[in-house]
mmCIF file of the N, C-alpha and C atoms, coordinates in Angstrom:
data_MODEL
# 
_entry.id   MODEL 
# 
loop_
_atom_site.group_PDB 
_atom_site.id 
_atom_site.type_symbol 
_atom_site.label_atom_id 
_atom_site.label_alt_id 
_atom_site.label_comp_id 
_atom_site.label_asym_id 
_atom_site.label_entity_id 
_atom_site.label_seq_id 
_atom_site.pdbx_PDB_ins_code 
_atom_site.Cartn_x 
_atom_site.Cartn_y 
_atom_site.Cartn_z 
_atom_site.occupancy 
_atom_site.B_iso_or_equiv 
_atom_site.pdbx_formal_charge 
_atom_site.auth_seq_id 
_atom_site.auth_comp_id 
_atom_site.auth_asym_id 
_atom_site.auth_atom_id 
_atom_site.pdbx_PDB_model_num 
ATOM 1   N N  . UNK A 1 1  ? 30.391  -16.426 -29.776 1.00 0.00 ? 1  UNK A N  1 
ATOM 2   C CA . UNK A 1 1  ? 29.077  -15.813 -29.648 1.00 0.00 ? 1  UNK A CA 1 
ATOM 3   C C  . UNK A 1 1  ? 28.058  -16.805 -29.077 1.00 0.00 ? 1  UNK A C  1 
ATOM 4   N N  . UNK A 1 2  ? 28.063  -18.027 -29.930 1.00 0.00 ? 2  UNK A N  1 
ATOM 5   C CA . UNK A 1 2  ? 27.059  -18.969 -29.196 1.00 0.00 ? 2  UNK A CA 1 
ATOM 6   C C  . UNK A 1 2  ? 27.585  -19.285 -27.629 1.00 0.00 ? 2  UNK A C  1 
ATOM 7   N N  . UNK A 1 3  ? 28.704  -19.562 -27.274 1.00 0.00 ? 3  UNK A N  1 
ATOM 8   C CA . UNK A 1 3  ? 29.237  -19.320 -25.309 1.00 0.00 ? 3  UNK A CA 1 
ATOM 9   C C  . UNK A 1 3  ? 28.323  -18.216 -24.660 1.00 0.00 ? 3  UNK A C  1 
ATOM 10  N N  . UNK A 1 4  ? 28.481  -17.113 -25.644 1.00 0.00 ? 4  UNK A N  1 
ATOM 11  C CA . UNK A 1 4  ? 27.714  -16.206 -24.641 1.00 0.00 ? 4  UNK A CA 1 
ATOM 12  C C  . UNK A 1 4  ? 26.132  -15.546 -24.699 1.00 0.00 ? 4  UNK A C  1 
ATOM 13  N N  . UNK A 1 5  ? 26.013  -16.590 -25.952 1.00 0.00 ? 5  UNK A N  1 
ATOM 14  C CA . UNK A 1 5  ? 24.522  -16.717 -25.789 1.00 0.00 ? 5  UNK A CA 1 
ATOM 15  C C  . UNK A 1 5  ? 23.906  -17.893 -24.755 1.00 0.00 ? 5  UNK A C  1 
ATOM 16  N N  . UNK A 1 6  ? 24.980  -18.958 -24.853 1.00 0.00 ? 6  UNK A N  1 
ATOM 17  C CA . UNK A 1 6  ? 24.501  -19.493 -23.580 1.00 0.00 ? 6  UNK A CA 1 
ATOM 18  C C  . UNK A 1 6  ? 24.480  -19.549 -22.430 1.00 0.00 ? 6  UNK A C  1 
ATOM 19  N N  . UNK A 1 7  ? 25.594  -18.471 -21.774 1.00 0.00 ? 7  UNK A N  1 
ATOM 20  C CA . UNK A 1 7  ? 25.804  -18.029 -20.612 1.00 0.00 ? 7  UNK A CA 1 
ATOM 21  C C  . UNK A 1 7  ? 24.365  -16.731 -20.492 1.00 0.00 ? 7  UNK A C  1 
ATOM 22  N N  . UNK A 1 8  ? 24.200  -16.306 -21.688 1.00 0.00 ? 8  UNK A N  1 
ATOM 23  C CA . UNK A 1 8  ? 22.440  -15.353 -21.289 1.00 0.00 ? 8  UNK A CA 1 
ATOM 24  C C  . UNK A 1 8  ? 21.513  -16.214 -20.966 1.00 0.00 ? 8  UNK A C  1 
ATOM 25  N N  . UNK A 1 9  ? 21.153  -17.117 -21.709 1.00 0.00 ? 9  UNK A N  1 
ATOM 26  C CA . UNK A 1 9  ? 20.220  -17.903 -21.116 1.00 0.00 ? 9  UNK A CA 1 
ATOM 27  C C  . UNK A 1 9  ? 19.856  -18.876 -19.959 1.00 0.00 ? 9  UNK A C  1 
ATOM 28  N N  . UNK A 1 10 ? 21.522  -18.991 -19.430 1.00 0.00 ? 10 UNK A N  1 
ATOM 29  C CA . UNK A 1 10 ? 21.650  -19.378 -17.959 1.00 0.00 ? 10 UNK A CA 1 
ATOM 30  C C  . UNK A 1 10 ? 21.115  -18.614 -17.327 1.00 0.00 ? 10 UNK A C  1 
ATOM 31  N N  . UNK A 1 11 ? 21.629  -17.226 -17.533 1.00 0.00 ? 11 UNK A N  1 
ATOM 32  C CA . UNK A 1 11 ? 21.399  -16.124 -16.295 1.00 0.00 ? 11 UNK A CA 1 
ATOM 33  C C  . UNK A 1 11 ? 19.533  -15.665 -16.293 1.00 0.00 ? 11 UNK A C  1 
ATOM 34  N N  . UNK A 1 12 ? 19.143  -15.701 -17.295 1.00 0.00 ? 12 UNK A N  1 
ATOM 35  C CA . UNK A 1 12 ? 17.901  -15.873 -17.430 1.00 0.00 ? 12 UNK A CA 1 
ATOM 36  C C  . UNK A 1 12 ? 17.054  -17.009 -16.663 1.00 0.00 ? 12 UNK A C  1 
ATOM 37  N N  . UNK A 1 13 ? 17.501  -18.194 -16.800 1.00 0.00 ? 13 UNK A N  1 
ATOM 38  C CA . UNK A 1 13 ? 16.797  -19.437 -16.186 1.00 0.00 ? 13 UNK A CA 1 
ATOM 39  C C  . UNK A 1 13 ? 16.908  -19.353 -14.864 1.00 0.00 ? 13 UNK A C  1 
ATOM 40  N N  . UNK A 1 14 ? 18.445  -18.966 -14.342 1.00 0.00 ? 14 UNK A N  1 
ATOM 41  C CA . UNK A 1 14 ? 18.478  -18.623 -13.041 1.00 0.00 ? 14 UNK A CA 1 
ATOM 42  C C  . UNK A 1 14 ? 17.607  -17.677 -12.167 1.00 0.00 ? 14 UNK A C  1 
ATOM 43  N N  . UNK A 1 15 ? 17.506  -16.542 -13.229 1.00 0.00 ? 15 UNK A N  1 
ATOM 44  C CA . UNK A 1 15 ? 16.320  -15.542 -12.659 1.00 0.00 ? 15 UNK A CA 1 
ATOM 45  C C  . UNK A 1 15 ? 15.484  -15.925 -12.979 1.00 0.00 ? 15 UNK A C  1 
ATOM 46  N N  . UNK A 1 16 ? 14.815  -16.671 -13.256 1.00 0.00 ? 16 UNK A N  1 
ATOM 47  C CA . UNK A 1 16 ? 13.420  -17.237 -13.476 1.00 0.00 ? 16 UNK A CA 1 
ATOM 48  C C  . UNK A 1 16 ? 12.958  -18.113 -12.334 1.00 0.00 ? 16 UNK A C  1 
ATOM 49  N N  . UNK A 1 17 ? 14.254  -18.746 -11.826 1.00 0.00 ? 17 UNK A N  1 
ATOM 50  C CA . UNK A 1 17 ? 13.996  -19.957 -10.761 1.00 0.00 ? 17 UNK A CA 1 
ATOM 51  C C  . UNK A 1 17 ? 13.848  -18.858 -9.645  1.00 0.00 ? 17 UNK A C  1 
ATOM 52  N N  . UNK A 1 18 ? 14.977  -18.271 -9.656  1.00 0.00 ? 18 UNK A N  1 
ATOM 53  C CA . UNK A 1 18 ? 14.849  -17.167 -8.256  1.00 0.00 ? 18 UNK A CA 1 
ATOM 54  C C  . UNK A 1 18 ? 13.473  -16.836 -8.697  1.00 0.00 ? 18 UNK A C  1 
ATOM 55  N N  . UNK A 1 19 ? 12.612  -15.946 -8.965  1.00 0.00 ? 19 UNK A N  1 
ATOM 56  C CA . UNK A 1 19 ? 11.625  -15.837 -9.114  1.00 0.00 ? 19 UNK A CA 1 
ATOM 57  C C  . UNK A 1 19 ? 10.423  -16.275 -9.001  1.00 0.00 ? 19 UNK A C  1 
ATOM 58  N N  . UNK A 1 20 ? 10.755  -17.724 -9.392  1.00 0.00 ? 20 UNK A N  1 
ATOM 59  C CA . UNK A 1 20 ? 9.596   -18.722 -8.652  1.00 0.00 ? 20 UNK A CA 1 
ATOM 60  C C  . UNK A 1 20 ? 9.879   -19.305 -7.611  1.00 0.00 ? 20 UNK A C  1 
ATOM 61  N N  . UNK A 1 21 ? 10.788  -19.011 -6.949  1.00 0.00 ? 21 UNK A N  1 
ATOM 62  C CA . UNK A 1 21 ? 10.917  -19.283 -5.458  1.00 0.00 ? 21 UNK A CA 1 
ATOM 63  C C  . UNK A 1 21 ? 10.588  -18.043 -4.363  1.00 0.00 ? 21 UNK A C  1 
ATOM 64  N N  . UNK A 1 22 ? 10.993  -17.081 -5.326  1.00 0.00 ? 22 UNK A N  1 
ATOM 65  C CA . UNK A 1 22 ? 10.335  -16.194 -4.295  1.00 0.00 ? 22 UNK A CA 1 
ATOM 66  C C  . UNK A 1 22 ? 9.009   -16.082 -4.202  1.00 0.00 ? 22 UNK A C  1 
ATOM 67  N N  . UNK A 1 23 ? 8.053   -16.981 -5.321  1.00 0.00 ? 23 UNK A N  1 
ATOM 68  C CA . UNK A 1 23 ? 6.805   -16.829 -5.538  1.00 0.00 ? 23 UNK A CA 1 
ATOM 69  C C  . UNK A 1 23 ? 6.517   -17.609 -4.666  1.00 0.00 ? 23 UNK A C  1 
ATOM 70  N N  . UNK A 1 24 ? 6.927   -18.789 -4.945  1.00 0.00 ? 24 UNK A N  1 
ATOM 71  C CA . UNK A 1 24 ? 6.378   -20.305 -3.665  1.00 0.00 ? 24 UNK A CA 1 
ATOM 72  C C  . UNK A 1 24 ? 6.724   -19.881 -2.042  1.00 0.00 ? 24 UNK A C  1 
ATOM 73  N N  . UNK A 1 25 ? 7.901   -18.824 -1.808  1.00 0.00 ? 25 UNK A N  1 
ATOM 74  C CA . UNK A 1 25 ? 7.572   -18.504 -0.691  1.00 0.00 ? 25 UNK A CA 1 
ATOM 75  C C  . UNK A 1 25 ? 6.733   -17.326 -0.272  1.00 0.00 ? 25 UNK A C  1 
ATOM 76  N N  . UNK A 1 26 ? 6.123   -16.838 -1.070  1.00 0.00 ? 26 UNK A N  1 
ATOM 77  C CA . UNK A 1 26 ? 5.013   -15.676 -0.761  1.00 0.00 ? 26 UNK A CA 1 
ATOM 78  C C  . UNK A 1 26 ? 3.394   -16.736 -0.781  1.00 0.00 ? 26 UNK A C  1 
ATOM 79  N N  . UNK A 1 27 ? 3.354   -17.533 -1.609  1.00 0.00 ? 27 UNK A N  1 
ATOM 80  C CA . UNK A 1 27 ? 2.152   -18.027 -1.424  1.00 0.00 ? 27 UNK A CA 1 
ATOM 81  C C  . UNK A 1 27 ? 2.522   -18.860 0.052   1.00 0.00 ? 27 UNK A C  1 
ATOM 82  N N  . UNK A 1 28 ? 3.442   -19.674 0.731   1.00 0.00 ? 28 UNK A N  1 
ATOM 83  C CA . UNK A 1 28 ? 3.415   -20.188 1.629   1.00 0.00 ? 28 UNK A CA 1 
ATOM 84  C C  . UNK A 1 28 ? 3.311   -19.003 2.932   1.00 0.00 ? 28 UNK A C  1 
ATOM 85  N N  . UNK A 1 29 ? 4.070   -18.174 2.779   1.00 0.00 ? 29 UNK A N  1 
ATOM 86  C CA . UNK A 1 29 ? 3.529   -16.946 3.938   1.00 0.00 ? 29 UNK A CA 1 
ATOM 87  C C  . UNK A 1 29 ? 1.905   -16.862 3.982   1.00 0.00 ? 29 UNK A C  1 
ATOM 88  N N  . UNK A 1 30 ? 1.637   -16.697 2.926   1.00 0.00 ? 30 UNK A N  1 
ATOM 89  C CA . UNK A 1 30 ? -0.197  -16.375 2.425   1.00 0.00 ? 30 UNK A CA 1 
ATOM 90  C C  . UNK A 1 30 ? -0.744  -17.177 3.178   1.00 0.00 ? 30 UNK A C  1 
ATOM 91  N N  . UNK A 1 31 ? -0.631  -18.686 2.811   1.00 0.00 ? 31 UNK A N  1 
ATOM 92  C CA . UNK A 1 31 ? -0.834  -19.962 3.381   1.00 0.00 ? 31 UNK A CA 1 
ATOM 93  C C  . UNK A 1 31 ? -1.388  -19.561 4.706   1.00 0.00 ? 31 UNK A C  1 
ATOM 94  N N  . UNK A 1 32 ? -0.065  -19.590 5.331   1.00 0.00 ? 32 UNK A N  1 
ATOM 95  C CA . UNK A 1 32 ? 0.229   -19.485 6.955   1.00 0.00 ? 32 UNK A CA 1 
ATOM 96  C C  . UNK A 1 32 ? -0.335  -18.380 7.651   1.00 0.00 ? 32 UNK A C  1 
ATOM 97  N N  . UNK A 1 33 ? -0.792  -17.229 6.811   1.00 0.00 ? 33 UNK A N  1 
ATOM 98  C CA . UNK A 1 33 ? -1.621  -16.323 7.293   1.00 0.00 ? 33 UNK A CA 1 
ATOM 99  C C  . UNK A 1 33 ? -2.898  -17.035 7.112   1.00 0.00 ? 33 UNK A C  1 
ATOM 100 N N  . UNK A 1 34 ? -3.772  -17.375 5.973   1.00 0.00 ? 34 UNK A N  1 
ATOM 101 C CA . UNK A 1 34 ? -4.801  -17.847 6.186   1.00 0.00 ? 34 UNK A CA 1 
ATOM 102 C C  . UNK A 1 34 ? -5.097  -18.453 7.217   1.00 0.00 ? 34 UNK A C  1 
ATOM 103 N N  . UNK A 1 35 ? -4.529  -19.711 7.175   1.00 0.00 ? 35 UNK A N  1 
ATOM 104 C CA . UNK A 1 35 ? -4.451  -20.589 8.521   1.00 0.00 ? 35 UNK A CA 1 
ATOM 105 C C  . UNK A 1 35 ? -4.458  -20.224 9.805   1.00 0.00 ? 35 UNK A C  1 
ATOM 106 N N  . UNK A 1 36 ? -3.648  -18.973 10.520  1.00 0.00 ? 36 UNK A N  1 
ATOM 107 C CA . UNK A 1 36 ? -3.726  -18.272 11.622  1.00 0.00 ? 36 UNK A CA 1 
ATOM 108 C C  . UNK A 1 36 ? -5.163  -17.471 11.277  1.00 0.00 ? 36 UNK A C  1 
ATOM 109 N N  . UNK A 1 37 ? -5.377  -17.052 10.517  1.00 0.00 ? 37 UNK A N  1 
ATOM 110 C CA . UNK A 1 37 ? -6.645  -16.442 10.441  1.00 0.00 ? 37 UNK A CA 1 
ATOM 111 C C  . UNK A 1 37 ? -7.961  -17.390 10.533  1.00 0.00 ? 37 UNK A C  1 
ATOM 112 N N  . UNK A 1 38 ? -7.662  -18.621 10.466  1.00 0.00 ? 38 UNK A N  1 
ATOM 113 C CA . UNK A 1 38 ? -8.911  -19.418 10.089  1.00 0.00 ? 38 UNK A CA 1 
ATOM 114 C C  . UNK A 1 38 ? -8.814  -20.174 12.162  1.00 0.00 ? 38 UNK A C  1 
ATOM 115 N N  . UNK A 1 39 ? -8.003  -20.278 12.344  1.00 0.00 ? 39 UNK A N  1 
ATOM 116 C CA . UNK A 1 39 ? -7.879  -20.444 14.022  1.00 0.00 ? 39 UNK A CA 1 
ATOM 117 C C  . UNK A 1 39 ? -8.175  -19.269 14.773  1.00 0.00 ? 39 UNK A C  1 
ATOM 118 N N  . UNK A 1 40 ? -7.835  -18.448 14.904  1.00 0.00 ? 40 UNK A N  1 
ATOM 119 C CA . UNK A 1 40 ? -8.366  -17.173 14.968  1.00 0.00 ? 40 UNK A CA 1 
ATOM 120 C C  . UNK A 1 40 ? -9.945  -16.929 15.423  1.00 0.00 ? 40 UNK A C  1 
ATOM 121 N N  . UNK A 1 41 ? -10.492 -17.188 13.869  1.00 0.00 ? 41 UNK A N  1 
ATOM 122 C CA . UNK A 1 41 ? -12.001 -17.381 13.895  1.00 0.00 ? 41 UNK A CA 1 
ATOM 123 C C  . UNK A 1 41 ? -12.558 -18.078 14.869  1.00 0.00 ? 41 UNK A C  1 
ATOM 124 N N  . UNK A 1 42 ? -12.119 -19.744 14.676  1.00 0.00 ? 42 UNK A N  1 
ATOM 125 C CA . UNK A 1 42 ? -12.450 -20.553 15.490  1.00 0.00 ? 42 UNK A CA 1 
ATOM 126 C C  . UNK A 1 42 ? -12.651 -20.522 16.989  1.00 0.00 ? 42 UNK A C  1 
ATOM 127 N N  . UNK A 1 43 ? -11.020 -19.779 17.780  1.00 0.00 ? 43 UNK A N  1 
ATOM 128 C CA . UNK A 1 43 ? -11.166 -19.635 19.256  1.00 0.00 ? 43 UNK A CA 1 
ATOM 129 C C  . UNK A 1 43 ? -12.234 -18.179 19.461  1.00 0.00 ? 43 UNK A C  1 
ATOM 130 N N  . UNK A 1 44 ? -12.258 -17.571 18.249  1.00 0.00 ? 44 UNK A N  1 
ATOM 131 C CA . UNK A 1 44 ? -13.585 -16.203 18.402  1.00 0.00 ? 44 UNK A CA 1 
ATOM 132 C C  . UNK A 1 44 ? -14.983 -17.354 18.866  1.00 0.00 ? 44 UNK A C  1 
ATOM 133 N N  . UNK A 1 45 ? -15.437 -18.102 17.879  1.00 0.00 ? 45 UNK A N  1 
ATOM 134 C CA . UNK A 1 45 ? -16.355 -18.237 17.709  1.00 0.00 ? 45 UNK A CA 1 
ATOM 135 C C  . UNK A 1 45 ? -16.265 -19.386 19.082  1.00 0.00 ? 45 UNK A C  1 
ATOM 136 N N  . UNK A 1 46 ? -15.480 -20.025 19.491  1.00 0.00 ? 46 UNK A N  1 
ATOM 137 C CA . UNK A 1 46 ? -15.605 -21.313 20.456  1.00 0.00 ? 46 UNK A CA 1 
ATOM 138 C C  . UNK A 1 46 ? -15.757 -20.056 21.759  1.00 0.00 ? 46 UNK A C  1 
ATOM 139 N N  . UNK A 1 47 ? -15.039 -19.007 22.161  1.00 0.00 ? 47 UNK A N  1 
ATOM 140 C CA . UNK A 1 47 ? -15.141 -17.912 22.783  1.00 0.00 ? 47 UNK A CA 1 
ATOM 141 C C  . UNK A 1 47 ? -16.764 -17.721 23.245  1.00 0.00 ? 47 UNK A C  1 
ATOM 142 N N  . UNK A 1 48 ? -17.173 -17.178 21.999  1.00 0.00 ? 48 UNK A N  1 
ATOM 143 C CA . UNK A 1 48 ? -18.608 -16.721 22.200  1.00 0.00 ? 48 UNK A CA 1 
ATOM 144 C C  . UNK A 1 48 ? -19.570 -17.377 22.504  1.00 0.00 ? 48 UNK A C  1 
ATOM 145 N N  . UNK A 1 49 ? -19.340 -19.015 21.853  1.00 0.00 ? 49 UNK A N  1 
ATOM 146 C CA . UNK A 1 49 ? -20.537 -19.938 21.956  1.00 0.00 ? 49 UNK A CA 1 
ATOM 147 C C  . UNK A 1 49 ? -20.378 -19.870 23.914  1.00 0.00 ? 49 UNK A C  1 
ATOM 148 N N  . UNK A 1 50 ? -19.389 -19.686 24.579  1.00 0.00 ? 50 UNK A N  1 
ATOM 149 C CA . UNK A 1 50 ? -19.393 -20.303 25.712  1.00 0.00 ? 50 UNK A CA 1 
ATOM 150 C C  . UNK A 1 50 ? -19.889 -19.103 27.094  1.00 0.00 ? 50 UNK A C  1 
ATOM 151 N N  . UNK A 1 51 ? -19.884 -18.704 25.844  1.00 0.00 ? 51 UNK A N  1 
ATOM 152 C CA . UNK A 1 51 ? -21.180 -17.163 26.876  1.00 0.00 ? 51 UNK A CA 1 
ATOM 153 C C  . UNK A 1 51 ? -22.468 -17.512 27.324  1.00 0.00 ? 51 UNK A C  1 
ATOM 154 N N  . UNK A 1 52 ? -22.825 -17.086 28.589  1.00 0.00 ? 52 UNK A N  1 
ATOM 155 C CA . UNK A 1 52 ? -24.118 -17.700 29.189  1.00 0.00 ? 52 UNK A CA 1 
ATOM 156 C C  . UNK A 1 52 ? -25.332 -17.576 28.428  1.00 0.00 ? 52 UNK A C  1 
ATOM 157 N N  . UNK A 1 53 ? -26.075 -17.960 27.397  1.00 0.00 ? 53 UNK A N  1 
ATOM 158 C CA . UNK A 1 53 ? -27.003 -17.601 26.296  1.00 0.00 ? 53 UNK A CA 1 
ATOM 159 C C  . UNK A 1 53 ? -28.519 -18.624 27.346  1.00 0.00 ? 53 UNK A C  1 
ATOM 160 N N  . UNK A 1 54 ? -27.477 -19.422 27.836  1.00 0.00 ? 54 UNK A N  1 
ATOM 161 C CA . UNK A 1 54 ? -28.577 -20.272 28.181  1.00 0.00 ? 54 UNK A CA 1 
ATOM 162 C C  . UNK A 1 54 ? -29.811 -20.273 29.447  1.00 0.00 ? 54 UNK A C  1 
ATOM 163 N N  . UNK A 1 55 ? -30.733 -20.119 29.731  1.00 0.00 ? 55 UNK A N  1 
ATOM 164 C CA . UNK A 1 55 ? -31.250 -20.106 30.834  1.00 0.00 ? 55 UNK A CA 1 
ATOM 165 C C  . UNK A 1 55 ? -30.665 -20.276 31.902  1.00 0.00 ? 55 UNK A C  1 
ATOM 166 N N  . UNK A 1 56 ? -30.698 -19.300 33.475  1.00 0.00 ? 56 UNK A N  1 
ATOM 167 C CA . UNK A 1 56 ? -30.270 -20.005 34.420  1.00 0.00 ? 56 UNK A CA 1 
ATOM 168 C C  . UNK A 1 56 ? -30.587 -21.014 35.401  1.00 0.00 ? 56 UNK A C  1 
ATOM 169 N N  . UNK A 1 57 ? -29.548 -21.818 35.967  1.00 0.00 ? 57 UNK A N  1 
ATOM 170 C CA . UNK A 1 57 ? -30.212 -22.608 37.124  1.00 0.00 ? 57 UNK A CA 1 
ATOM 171 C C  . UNK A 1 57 ? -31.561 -22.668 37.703  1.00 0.00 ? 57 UNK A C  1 
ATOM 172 N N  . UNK A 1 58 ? -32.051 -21.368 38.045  1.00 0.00 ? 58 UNK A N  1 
ATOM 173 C CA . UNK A 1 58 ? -32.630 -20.839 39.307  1.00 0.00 ? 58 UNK A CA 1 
ATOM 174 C C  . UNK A 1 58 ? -33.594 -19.964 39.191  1.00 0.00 ? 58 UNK A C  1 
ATOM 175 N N  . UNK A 1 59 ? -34.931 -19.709 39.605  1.00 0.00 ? 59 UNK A N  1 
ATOM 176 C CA . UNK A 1 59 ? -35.313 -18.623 38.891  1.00 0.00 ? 59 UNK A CA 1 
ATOM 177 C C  . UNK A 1 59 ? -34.875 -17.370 39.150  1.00 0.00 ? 59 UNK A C  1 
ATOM 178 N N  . UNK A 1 60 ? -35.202 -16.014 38.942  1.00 0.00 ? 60 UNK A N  1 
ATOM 179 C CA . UNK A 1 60 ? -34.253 -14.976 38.732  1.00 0.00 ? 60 UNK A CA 1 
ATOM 180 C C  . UNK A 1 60 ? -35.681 -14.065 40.036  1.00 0.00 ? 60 UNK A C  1 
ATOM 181 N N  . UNK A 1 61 ? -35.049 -13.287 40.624  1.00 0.00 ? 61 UNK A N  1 
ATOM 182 C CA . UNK A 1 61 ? -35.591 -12.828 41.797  1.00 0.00 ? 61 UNK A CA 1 
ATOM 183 C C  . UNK A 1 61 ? -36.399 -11.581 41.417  1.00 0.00 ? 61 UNK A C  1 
ATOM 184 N N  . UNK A 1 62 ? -37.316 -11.114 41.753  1.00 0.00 ? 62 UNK A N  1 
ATOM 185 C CA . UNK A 1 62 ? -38.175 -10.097 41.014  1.00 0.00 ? 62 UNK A CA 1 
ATOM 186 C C  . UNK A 1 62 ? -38.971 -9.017  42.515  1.00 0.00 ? 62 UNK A C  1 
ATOM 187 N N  . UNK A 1 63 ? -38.312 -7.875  41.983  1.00 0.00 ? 63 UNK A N  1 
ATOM 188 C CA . UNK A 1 63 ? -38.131 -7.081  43.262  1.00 0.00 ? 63 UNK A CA 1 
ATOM 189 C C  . UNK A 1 63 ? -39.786 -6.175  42.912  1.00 0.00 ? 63 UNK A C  1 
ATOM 190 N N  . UNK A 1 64 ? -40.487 -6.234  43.648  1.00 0.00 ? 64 UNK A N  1 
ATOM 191 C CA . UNK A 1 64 ? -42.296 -5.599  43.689  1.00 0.00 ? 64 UNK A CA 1 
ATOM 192 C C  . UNK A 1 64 ? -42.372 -4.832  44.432  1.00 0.00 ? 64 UNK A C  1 
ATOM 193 N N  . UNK A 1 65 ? -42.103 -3.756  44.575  1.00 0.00 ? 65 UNK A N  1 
ATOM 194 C CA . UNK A 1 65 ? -42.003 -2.591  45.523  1.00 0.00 ? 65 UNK A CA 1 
ATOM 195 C C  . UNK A 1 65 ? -41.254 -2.864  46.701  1.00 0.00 ? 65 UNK A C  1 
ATOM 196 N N  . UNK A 1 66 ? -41.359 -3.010  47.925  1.00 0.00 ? 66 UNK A N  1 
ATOM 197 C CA . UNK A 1 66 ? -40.546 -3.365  49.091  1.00 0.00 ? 66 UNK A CA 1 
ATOM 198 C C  . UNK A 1 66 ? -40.095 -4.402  49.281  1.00 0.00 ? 66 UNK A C  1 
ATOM 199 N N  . UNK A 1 67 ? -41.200 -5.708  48.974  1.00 0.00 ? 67 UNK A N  1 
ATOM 200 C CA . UNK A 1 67 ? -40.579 -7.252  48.794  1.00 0.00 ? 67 UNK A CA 1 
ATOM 201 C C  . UNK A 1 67 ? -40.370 -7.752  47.895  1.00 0.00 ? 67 UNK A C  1 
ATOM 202 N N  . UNK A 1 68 ? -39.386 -8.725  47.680  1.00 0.00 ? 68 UNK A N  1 
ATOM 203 C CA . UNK A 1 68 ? -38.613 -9.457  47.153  1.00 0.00 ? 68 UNK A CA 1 
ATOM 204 C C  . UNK A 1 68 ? -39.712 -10.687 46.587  1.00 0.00 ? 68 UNK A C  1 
ATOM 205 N N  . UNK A 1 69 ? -40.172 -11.025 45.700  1.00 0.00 ? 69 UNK A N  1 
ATOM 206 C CA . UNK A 1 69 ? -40.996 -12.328 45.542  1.00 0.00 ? 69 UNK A CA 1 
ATOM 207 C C  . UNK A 1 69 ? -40.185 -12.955 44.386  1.00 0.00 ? 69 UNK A C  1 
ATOM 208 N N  . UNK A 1 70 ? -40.352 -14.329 44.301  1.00 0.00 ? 70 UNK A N  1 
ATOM 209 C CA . UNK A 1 70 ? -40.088 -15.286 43.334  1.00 0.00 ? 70 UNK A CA 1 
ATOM 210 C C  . UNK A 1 70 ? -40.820 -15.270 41.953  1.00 0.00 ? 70 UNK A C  1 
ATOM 211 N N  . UNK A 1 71 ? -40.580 -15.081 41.060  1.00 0.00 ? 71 UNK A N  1 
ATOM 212 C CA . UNK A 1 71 ? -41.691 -15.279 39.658  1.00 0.00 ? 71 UNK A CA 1 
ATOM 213 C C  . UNK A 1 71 ? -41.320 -16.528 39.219  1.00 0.00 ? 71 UNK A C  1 
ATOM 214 N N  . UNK A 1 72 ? -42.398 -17.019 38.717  1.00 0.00 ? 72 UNK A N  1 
ATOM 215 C CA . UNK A 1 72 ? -42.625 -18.384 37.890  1.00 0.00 ? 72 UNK A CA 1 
ATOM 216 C C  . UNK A 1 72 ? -41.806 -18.618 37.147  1.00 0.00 ? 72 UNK A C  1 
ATOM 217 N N  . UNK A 1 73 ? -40.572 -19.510 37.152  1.00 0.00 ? 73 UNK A N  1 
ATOM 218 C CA . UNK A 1 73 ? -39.368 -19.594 35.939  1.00 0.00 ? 73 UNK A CA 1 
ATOM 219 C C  . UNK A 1 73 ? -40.058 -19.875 34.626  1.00 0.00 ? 73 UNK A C  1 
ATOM 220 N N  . UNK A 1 74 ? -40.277 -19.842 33.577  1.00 0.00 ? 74 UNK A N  1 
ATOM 221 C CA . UNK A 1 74 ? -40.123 -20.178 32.196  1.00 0.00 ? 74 UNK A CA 1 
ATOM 222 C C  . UNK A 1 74 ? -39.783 -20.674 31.146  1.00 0.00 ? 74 UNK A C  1 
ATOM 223 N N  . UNK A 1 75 ? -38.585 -19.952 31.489  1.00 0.00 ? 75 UNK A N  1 
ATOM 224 C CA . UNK A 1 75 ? -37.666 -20.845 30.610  1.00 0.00 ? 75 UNK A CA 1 
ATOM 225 C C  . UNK A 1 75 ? -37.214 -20.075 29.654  1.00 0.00 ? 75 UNK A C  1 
ATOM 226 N N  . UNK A 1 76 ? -38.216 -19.110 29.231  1.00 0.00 ? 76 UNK A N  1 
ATOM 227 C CA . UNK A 1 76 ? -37.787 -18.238 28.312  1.00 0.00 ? 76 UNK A CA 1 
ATOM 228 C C  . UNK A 1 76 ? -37.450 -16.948 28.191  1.00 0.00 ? 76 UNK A C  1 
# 
């Protein structure tokens, strides 16, 4: 009886380990999603910063009924 009480508690420990291995590999998937998600963000946001926000070169051409005149750049 005690043999096969200790062959239960093998099979127990064994499923316990399986178990926390399948745990350590679900948090490492998790992981690895975060991480793609957190790069992700980054090329979003490096993306957007590189959109023309900024004033141009030159001033911008300003059409007054038939002619074409220049307006005073700004800046803003």
């Amino acid at each position: 009886m005690r043999n096969v009480n200790l062959n239960i508690l093998k099979f127990l420990e064994s499923v316990d380990n399986f178990c926390l291995s399948l745990t350590n590999i679900g948090l490492e998937v998790s992981y690895q999603l975060s991480v793609i998600s957190y790069q992700l963000s980054v090329i979003s946001y490096q993306f957007t910063e590189k959109t023309p926000l900024s004033p141009l070169p030159f001033p911008p051409l300003h059409n007054s009924g038939s002619s074409v005149c220049l307006m005073q750049w700004t800046g803003a």
